[in-house]
N, C-alpha and C positions, 0 to 999 in steps of 0.2 A: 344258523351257522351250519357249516358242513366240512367236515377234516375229510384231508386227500391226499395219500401218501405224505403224510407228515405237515402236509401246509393247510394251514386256517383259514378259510373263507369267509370273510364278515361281508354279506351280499348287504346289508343297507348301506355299507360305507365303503364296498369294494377295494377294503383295503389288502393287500396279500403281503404276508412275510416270509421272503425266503434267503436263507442263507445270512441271516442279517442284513441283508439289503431289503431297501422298501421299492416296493412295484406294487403301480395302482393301475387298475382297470375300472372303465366304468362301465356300470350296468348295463349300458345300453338303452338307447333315448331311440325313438318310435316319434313322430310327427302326432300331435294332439288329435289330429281331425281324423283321423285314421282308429283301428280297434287299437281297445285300451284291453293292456299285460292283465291279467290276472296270477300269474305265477311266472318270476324271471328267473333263471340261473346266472351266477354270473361266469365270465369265462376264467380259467385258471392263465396265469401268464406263462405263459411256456419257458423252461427251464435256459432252452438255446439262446431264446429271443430275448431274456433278462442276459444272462450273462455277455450277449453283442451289445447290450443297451439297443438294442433295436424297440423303438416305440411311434406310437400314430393314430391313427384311425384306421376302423375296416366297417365298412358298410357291405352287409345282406339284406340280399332282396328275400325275403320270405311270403309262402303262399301259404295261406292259414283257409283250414277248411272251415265251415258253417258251425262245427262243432268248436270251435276253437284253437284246435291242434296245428302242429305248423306240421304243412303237405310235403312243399320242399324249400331247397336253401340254394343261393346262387349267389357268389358271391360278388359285387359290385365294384369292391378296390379296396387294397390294404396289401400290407406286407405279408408275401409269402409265408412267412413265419409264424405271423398271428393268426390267417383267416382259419385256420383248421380248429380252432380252441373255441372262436369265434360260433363259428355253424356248428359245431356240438353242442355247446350251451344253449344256442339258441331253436335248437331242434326240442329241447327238452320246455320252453316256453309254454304257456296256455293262454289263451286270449280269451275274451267274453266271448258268447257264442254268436252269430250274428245269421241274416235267414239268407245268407249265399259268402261262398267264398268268396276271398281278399287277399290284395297283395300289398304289399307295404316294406321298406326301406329301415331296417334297424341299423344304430349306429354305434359302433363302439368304440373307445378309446384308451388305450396304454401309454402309461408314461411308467418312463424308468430315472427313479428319483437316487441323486447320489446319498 
């Protein structure tokens, strides 16, 4: 678990409560065949983008160095709104170590539940 300005993070269930209203973000799904997460953040929902009910998907391209670390972040497609919560979380990621860098597609998705 992790608090953040007042709001509760449950990354196994990516549930987030704020304001009394429920917004769910998902952790972020990674293609099987590709490196596998050792450490995921999840992303916080953005205060603006719950209150428009703005929700979707955002896919980043991320380039994870040999070490496991993500190198950088690019973001693919998603609501202006989300990708910035999006590539911060996903900067903070670890992946197994593997013996050359990799690029790989994460994907995430917000729903804003009444």
């Amino acid at each position: 678990m992790r608090f953040h300005s007042g709001r509760l993070v449950l990354a196994a269930s990516a549930l987030f409560i704020l304001s009394g209203a429920l917004a769910r973000a998902q952790t972020g799904t990674t293609d099987e065949s590709k490196r596998k997460v050792k450490t995921r953040v999840t992303p916080l929902y953005p205060e603006l983008a719950r209150r428009m009910n703005v929700a979707g998907k955002v896919k980043i391209e991320v380039v994870i160095g040999a070490d496991g670390r993500v190198k950088t972040t690019r973001v693919v497609g998603g609501h202006p709104l989300l990708v910035h919560a999006c590539q911060d979380a996903v900067r903070e990621w670890r992946f197994l170590p593997a013996p050359e860098e990799t690029t790989q597609v994460v994907e995430f998705e917000f729903r804003a539940d009444e």
